[in-house]
mmCIF file of the C-alpha atoms, coordinates in Angstrom:
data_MODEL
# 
_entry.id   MODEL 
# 
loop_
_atom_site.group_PDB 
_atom_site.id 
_atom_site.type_symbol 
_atom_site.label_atom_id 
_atom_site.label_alt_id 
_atom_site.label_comp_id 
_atom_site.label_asym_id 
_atom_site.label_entity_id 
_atom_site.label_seq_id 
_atom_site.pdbx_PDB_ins_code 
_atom_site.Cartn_x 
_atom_site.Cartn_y 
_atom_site.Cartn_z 
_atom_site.occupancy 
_atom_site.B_iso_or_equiv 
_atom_site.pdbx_formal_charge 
_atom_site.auth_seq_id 
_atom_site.auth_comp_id 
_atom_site.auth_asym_id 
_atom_site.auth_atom_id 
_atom_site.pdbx_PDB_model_num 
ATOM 1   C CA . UNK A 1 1   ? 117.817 107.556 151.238 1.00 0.00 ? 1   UNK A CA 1 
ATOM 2   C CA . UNK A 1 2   ? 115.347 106.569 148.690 1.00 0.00 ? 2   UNK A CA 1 
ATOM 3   C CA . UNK A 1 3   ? 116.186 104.363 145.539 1.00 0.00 ? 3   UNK A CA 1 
ATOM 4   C CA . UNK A 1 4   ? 116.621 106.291 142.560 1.00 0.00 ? 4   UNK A CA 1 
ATOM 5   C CA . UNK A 1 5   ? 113.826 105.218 140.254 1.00 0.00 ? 5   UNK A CA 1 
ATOM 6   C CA . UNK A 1 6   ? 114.738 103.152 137.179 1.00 0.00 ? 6   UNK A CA 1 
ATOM 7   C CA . UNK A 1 7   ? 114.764 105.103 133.894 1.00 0.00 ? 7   UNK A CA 1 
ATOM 8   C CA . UNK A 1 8   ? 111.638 103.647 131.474 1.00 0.00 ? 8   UNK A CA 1 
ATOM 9   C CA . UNK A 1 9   ? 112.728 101.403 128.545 1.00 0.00 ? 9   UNK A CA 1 
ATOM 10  C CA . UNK A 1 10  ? 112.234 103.261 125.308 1.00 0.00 ? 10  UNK A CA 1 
ATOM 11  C CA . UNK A 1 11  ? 109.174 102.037 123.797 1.00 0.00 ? 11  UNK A CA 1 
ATOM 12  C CA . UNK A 1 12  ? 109.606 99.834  120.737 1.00 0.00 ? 12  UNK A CA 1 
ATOM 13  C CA . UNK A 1 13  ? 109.261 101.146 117.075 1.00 0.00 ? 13  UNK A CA 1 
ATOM 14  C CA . UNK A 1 14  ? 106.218 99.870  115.442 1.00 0.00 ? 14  UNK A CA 1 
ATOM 15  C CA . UNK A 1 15  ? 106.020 97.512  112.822 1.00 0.00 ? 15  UNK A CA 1 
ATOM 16  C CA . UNK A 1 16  ? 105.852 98.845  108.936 1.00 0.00 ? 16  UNK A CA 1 
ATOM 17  C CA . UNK A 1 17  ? 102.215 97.834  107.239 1.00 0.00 ? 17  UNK A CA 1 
ATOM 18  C CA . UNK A 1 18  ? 102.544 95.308  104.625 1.00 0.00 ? 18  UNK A CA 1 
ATOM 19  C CA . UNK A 1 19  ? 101.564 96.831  101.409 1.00 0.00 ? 19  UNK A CA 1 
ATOM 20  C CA . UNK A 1 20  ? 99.520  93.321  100.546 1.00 0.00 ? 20  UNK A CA 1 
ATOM 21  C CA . UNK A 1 21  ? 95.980  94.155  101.158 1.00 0.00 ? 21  UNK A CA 1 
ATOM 22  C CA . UNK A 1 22  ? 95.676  97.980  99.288  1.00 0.00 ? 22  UNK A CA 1 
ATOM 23  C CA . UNK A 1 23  ? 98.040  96.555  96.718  1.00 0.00 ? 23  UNK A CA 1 
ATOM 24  C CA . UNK A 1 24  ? 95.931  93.473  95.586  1.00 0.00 ? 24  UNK A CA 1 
ATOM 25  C CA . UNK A 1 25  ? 93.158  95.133  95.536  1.00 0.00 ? 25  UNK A CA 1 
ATOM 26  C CA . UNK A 1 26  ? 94.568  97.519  93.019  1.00 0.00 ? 26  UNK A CA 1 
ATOM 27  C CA . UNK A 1 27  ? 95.703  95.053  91.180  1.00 0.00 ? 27  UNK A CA 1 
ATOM 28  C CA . UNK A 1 28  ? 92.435  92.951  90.858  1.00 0.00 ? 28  UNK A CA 1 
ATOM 29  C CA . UNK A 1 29  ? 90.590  96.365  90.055  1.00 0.00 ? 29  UNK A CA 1 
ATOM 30  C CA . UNK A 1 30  ? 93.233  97.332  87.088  1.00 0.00 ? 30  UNK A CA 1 
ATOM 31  C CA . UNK A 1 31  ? 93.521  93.510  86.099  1.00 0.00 ? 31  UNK A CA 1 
ATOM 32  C CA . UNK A 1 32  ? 89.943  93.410  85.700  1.00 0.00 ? 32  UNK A CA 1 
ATOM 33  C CA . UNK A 1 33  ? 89.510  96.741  84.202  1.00 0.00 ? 33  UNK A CA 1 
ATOM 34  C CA . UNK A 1 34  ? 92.085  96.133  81.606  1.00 0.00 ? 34  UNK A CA 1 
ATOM 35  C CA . UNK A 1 35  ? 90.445  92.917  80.564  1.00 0.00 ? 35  UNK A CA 1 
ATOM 36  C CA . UNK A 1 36  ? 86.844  94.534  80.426  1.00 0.00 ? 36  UNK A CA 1 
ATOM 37  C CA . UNK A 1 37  ? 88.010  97.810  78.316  1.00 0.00 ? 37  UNK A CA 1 
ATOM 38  C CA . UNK A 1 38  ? 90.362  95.468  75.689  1.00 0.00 ? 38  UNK A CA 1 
ATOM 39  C CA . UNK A 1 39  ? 86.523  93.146  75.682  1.00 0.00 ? 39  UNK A CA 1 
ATOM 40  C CA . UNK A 1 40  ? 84.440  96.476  74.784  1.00 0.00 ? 40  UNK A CA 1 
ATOM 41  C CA . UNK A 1 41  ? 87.280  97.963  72.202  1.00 0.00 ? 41  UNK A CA 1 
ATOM 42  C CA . UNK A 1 42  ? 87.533  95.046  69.955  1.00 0.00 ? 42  UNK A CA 1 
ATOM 43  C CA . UNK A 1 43  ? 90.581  92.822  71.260  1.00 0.00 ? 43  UNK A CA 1 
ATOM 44  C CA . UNK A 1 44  ? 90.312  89.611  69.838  1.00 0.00 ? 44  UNK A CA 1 
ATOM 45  C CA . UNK A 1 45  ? 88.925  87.432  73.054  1.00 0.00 ? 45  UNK A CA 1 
ATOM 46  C CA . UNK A 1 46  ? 92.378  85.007  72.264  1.00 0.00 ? 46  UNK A CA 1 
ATOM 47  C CA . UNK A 1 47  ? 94.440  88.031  72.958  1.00 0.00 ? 47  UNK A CA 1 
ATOM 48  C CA . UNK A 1 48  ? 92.668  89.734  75.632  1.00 0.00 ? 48  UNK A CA 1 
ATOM 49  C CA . UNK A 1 49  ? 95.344  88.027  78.260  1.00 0.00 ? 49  UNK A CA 1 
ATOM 50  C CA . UNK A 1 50  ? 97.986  89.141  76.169  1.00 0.00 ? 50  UNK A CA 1 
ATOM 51  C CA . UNK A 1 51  ? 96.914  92.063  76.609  1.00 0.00 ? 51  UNK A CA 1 
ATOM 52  C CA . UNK A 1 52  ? 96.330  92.466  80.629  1.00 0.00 ? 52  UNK A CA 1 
ATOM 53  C CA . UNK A 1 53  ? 99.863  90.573  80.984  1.00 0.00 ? 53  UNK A CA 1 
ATOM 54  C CA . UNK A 1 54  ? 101.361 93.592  78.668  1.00 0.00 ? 54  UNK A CA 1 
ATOM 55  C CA . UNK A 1 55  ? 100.087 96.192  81.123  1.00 0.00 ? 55  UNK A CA 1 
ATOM 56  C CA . UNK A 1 56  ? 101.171 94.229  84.309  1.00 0.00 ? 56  UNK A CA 1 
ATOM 57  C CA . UNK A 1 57  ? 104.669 93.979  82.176  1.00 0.00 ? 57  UNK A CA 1 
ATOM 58  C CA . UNK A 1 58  ? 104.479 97.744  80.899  1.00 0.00 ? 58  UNK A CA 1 
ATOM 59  C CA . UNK A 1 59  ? 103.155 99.566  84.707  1.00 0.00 ? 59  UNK A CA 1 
ATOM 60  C CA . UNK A 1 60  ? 102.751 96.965  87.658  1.00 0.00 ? 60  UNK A CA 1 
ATOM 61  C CA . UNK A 1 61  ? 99.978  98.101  87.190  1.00 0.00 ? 61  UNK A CA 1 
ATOM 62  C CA . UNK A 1 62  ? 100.618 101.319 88.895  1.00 0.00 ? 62  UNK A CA 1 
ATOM 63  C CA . UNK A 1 63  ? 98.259  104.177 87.048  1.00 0.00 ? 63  UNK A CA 1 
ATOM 64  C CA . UNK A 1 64  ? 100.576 107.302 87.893  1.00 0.00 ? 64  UNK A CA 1 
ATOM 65  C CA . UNK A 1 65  ? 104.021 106.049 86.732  1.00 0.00 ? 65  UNK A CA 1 
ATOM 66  C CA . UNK A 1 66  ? 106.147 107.986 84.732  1.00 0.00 ? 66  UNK A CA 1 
ATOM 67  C CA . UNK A 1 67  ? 109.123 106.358 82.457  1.00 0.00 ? 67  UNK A CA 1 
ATOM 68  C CA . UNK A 1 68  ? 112.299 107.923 81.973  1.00 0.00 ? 68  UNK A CA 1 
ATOM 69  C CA . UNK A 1 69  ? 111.320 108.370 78.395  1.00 0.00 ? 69  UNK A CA 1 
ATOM 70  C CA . UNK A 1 70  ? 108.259 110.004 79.061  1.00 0.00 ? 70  UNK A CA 1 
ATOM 71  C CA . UNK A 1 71  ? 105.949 106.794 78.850  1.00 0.00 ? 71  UNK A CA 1 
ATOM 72  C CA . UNK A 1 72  ? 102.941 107.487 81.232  1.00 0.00 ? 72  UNK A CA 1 
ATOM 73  C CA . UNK A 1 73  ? 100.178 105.555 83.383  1.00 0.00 ? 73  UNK A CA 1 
ATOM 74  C CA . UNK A 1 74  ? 98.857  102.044 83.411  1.00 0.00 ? 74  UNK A CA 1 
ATOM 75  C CA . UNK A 1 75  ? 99.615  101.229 79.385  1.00 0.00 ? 75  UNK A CA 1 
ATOM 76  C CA . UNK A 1 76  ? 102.691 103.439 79.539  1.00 0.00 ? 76  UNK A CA 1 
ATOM 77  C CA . UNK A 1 77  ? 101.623 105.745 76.794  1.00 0.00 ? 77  UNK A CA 1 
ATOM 78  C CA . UNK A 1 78  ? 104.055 108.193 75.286  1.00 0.00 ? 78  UNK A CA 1 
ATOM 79  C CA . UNK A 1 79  ? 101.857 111.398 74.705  1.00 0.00 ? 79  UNK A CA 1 
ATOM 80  C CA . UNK A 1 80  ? 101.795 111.555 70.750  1.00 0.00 ? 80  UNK A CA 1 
ATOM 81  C CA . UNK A 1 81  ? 100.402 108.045 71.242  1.00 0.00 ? 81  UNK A CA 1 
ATOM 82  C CA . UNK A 1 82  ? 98.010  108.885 73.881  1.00 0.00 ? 82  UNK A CA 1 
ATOM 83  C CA . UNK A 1 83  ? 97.106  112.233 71.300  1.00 0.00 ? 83  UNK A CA 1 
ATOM 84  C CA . UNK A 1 84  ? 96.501  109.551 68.768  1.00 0.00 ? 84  UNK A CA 1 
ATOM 85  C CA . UNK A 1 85  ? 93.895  107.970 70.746  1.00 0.00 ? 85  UNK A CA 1 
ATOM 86  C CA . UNK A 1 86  ? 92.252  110.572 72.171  1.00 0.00 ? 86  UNK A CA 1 
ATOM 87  C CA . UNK A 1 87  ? 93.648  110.374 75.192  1.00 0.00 ? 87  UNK A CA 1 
ATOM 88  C CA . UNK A 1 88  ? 93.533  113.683 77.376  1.00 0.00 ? 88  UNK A CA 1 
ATOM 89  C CA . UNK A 1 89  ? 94.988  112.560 80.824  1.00 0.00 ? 89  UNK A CA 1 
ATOM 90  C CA . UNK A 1 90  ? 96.547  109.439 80.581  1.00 0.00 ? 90  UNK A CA 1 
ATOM 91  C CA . UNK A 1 91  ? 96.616  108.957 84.517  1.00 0.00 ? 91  UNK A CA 1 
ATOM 92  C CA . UNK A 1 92  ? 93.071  108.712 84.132  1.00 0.00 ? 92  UNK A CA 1 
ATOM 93  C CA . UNK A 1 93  ? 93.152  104.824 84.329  1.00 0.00 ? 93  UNK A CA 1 
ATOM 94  C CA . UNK A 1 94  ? 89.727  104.460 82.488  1.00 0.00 ? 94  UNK A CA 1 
ATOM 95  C CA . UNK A 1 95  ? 90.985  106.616 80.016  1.00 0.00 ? 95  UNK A CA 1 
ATOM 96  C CA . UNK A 1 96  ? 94.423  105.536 79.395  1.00 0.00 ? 96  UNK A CA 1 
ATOM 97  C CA . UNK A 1 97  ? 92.982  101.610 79.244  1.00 0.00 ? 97  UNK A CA 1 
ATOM 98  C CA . UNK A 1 98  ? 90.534  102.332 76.528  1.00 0.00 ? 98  UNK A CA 1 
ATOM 99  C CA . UNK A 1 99  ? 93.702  104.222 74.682  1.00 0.00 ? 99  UNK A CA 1 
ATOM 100 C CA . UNK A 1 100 ? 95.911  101.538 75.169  1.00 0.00 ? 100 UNK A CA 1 
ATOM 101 C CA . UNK A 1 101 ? 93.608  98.572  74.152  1.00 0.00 ? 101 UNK A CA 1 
ATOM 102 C CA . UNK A 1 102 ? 92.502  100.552 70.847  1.00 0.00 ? 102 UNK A CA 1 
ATOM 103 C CA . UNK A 1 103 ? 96.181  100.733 69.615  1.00 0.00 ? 103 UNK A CA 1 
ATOM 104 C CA . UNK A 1 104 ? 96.855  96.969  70.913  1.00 0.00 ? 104 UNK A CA 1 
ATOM 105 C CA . UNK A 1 105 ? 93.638  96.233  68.813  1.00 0.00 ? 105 UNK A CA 1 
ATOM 106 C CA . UNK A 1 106 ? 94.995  98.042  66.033  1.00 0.00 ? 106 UNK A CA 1 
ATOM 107 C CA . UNK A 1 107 ? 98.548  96.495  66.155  1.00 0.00 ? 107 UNK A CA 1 
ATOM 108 C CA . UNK A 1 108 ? 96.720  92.883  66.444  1.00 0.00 ? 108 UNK A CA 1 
ATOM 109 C CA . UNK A 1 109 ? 94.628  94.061  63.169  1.00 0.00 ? 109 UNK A CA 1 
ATOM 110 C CA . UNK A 1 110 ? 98.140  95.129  61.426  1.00 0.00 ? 110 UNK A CA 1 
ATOM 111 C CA . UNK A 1 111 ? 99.985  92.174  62.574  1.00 0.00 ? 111 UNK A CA 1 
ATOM 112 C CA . UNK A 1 112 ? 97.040  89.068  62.337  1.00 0.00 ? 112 UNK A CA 1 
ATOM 113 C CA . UNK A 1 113 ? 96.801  88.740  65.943  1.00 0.00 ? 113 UNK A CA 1 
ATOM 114 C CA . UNK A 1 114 ? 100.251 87.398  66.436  1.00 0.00 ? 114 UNK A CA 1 
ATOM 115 C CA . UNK A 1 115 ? 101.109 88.073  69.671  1.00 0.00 ? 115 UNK A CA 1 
ATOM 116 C CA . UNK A 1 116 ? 104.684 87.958  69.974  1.00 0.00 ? 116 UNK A CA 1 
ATOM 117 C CA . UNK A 1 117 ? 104.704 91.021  67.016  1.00 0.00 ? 117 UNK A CA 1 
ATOM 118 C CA . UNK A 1 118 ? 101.793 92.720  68.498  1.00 0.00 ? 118 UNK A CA 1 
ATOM 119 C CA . UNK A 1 119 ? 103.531 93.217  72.348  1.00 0.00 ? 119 UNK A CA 1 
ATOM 120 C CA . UNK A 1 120 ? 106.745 93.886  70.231  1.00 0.00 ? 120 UNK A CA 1 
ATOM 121 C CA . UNK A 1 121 ? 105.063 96.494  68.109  1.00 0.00 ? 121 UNK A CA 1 
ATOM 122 C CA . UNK A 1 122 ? 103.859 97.900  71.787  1.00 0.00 ? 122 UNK A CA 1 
ATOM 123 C CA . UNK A 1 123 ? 106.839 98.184  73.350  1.00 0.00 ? 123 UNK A CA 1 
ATOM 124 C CA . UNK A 1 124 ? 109.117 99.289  70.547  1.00 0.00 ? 124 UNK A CA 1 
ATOM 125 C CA . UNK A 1 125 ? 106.461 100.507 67.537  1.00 0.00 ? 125 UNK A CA 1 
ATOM 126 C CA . UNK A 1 126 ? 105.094 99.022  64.767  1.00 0.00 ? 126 UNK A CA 1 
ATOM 127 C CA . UNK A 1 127 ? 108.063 100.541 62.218  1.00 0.00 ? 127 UNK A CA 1 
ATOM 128 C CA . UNK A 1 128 ? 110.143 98.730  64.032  1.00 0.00 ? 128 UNK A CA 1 
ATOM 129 C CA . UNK A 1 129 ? 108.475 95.208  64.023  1.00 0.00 ? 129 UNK A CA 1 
ATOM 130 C CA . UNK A 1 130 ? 107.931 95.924  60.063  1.00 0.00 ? 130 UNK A CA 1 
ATOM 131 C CA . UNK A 1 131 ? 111.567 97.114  59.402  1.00 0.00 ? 131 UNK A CA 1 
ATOM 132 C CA . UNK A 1 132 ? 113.428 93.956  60.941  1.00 0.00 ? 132 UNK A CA 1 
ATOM 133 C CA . UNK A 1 133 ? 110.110 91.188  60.322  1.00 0.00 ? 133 UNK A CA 1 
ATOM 134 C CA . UNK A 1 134 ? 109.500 90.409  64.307  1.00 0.00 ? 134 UNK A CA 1 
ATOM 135 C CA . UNK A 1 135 ? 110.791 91.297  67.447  1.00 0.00 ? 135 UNK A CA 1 
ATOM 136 C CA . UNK A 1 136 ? 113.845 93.767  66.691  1.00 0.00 ? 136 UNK A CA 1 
ATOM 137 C CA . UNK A 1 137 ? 116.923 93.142  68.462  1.00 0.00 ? 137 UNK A CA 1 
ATOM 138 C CA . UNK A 1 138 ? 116.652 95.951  71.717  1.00 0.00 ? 138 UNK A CA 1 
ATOM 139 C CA . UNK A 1 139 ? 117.415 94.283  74.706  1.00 0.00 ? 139 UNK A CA 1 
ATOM 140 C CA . UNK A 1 140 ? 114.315 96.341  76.690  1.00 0.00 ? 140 UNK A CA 1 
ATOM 141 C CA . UNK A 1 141 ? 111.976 94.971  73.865  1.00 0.00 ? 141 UNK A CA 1 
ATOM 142 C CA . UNK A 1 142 ? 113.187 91.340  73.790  1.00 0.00 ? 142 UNK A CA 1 
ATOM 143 C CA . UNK A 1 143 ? 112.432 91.247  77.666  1.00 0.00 ? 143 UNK A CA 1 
ATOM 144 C CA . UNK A 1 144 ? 109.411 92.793  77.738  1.00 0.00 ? 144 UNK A CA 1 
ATOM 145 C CA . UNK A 1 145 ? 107.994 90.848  75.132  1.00 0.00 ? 145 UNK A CA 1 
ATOM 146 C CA . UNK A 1 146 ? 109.481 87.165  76.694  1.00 0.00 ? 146 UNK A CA 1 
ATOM 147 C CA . UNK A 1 147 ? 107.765 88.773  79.448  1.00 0.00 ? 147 UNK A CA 1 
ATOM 148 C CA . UNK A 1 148 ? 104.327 89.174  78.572  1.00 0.00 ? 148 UNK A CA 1 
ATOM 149 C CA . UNK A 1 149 ? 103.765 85.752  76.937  1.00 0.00 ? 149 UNK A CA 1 
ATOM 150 C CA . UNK A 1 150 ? 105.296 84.106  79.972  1.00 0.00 ? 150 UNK A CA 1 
ATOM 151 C CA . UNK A 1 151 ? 102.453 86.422  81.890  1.00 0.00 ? 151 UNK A CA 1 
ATOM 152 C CA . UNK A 1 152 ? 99.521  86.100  79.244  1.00 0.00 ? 152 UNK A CA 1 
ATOM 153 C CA . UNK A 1 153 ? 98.525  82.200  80.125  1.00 0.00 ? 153 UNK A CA 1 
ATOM 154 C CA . UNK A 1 154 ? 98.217  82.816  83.748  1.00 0.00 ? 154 UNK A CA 1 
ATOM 155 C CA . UNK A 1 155 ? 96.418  85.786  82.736  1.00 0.00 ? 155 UNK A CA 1 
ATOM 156 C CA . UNK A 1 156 ? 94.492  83.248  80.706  1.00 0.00 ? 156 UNK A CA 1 
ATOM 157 C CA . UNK A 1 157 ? 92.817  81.147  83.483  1.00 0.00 ? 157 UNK A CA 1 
ATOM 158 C CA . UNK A 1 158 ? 92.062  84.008  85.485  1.00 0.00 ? 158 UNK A CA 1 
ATOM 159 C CA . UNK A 1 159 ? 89.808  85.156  82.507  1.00 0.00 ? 159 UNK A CA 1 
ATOM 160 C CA . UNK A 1 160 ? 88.082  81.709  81.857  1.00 0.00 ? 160 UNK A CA 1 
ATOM 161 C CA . UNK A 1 161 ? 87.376  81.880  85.559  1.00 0.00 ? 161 UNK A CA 1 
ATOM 162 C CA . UNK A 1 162 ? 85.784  85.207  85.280  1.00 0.00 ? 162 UNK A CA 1 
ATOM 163 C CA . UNK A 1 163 ? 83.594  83.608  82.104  1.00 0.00 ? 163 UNK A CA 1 
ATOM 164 C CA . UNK A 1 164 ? 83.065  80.160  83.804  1.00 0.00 ? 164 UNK A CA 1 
ATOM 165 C CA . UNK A 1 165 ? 81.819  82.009  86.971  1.00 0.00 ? 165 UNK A CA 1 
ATOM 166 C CA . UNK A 1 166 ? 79.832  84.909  85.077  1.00 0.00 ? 166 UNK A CA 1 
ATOM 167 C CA . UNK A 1 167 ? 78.198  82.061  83.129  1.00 0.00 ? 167 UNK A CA 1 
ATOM 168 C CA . UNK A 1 168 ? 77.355  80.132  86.088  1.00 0.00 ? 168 UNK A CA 1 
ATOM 169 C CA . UNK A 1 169 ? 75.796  83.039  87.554  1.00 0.00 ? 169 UNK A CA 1 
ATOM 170 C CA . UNK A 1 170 ? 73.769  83.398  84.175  1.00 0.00 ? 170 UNK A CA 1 
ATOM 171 C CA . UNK A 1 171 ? 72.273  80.205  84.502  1.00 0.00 ? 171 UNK A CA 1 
ATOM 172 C CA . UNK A 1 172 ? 71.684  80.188  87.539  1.00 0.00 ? 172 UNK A CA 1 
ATOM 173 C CA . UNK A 1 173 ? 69.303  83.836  86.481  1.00 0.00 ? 173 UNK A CA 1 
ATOM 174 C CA . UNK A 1 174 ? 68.160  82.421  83.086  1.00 0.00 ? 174 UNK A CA 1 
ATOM 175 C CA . UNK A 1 175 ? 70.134  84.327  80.933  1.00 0.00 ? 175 UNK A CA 1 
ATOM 176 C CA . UNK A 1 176 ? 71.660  82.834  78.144  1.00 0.00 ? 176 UNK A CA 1 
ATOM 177 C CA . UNK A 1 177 ? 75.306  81.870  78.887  1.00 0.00 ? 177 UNK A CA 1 
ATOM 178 C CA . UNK A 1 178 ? 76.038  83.791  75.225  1.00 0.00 ? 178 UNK A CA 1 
ATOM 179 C CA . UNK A 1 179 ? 74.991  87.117  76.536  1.00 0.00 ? 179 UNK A CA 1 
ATOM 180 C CA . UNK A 1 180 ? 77.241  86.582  79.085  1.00 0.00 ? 180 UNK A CA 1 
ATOM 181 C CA . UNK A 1 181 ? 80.235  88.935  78.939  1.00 0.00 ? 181 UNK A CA 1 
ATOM 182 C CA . UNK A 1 182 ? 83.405  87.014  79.292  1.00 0.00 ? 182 UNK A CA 1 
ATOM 183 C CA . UNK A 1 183 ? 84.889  89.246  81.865  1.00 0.00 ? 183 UNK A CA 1 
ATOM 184 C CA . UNK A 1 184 ? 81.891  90.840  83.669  1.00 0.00 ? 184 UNK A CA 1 
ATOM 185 C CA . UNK A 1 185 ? 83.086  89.246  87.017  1.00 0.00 ? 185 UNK A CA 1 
ATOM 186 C CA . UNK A 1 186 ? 86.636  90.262  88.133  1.00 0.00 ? 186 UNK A CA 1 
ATOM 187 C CA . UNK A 1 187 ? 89.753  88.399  87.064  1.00 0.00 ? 187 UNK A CA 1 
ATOM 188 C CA . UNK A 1 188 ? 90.731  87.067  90.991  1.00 0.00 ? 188 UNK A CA 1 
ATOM 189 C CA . UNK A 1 189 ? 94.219  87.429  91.208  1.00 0.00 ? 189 UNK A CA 1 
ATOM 190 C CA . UNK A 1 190 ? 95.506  86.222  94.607  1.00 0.00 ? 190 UNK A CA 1 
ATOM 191 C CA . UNK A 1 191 ? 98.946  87.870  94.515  1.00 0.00 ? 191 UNK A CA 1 
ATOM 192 C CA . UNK A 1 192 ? 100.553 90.756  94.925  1.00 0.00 ? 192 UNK A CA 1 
ATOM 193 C CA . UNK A 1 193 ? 101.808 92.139  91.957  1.00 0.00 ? 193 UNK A CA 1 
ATOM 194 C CA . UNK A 1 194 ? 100.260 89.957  89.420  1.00 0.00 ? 194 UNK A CA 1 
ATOM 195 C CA . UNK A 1 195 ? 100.726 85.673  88.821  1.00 0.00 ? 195 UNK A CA 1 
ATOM 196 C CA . UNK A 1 196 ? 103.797 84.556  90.675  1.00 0.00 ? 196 UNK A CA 1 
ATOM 197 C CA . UNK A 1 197 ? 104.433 87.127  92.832  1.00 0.00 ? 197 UNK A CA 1 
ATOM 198 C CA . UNK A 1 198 ? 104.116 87.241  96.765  1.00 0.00 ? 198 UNK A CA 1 
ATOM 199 C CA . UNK A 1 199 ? 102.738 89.790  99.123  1.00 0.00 ? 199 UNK A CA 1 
ATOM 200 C CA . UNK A 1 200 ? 105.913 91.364  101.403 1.00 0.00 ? 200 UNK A CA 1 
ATOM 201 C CA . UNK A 1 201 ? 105.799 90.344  104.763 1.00 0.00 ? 201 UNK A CA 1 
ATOM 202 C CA . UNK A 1 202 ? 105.459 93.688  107.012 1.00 0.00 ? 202 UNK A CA 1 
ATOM 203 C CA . UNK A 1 203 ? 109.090 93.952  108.701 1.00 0.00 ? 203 UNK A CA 1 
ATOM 204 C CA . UNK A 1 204 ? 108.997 92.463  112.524 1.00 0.00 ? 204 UNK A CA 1 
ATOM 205 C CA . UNK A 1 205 ? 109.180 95.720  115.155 1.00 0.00 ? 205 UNK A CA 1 
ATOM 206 C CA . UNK A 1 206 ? 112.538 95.726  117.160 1.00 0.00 ? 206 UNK A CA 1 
ATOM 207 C CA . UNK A 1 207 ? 111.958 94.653  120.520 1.00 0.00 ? 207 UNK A CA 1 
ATOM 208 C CA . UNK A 1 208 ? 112.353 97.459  123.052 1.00 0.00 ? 208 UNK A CA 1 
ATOM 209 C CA . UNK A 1 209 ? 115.092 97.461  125.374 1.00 0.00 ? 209 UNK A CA 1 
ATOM 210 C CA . UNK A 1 210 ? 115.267 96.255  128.776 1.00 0.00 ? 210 UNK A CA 1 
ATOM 211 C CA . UNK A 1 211 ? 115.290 99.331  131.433 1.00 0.00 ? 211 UNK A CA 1 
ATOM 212 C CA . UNK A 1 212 ? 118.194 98.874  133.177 1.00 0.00 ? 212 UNK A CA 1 
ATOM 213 C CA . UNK A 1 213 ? 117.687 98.243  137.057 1.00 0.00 ? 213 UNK A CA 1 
ATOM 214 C CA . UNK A 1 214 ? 117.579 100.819 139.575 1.00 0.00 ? 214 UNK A CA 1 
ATOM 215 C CA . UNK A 1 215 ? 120.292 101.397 142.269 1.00 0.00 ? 215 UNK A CA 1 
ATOM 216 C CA . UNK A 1 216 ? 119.765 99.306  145.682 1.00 0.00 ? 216 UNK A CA 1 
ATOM 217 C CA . UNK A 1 217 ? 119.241 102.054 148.341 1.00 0.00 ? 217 UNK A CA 1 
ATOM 218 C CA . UNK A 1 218 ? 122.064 102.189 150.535 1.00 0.00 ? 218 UNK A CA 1 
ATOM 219 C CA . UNK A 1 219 ? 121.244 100.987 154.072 1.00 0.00 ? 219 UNK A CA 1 
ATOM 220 C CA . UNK A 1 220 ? 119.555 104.121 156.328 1.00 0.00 ? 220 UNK A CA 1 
# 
């Protein structure tokens, strides 16, 4: 008789994509945005990294999050803030940026650029900041804001890199290095969800099993 042929060994599951490539991409792209938009609304140039470290600290950076209390898109407006501001659709990032830089503008105005009551104000409202004098004692505030200014001076040298580099290229044109906007090349972040943080690793595929051998023919 003939051997029975050996069943086929299931073939293995592929490997998950790492996230890392899409991801910081986005995350150059909304870094860089951020720090352009809080440039062209009026955020004083020492706060601008503030600022880009409070919306990695407020979204990931992640334009169509929702928080439980209603918060919404990359500056995690809550809509009577976004209404404030003029802001129609704030998953818009474009839109929701320029929203969310005019009230940090506004705060740093109100508060004389402090930055420790400014991304308190943000996070918690500027009542609150005025009623207790500084940060006010929420737990969600005091970590966001210990956050951010652990954030803002790595957010820093990425933007003196973008200046250094845009002024470079200005000289190298003949442009005056003073017409030179200070964050008209992107901030390069090479991580994956802002300074300090790694890309995943795309999980390894399990190896397929081994068909099992066929059956010796028995002898004719």
């Amino acid at each position: 008789p003939t051997a029975p042929t050996a069943p086929t060994a299931p073939t293995a599951p592929t490997a998950p994509t790492a996230p890392t490539a899409q991801r910081s991409v986005d995350i150059q792209k909304y870094a860089t945005l951020a720090a352009q938009t809080a440039e062209r609304e009026g955020v004083p140039a020492e706060l601008i990294p503030t600022f880009v470290a409070n919306i990695h600290a407020e979204s990931s950076f992640n334009p169509k999050i929702v928080s439980p209390k209603g918060a919404q898109g990359l500056g995690q407006l809550m809509p009577a803030t976004a209404s404030r501001y003029g802001v129609a659709d704030a998953f818009n990032p474009e839109e929701n940026l320029r929203g969310s830089a005019q009230y940090f503008r506004d705060l740093a105005k109100l508060f004389q650029n402090d930055p420790t009551k400014v991304v308190a104000a943000y996070n918690a409202g500027e009542g609150a900041v005025q009623e207790y004098g500084g940060v006010p004692p929420y737990r969600e505030t005091q970590a966001h804001v210990k956050r951010v200014l652990d954030l803002a001076p790595q957010y820093a040298q990425a933007v003196a890199a973008a200046h250094a580099k845009a002024a470079w290229r200005a000289r190298q044109a003949g442009t005056a290095a003073a017409d030179v906007q200070p964050t008209s090349t992107p901030v390069q972040l090479n991580t994956f969800a802002g300074p300090g943080a790694t890309a995943p690793t795309a999980p390894t595929a399990p190896t397929a099993p081994t068909a099992p051998t066929a059956p010796t023919a028995p002898t004719a």
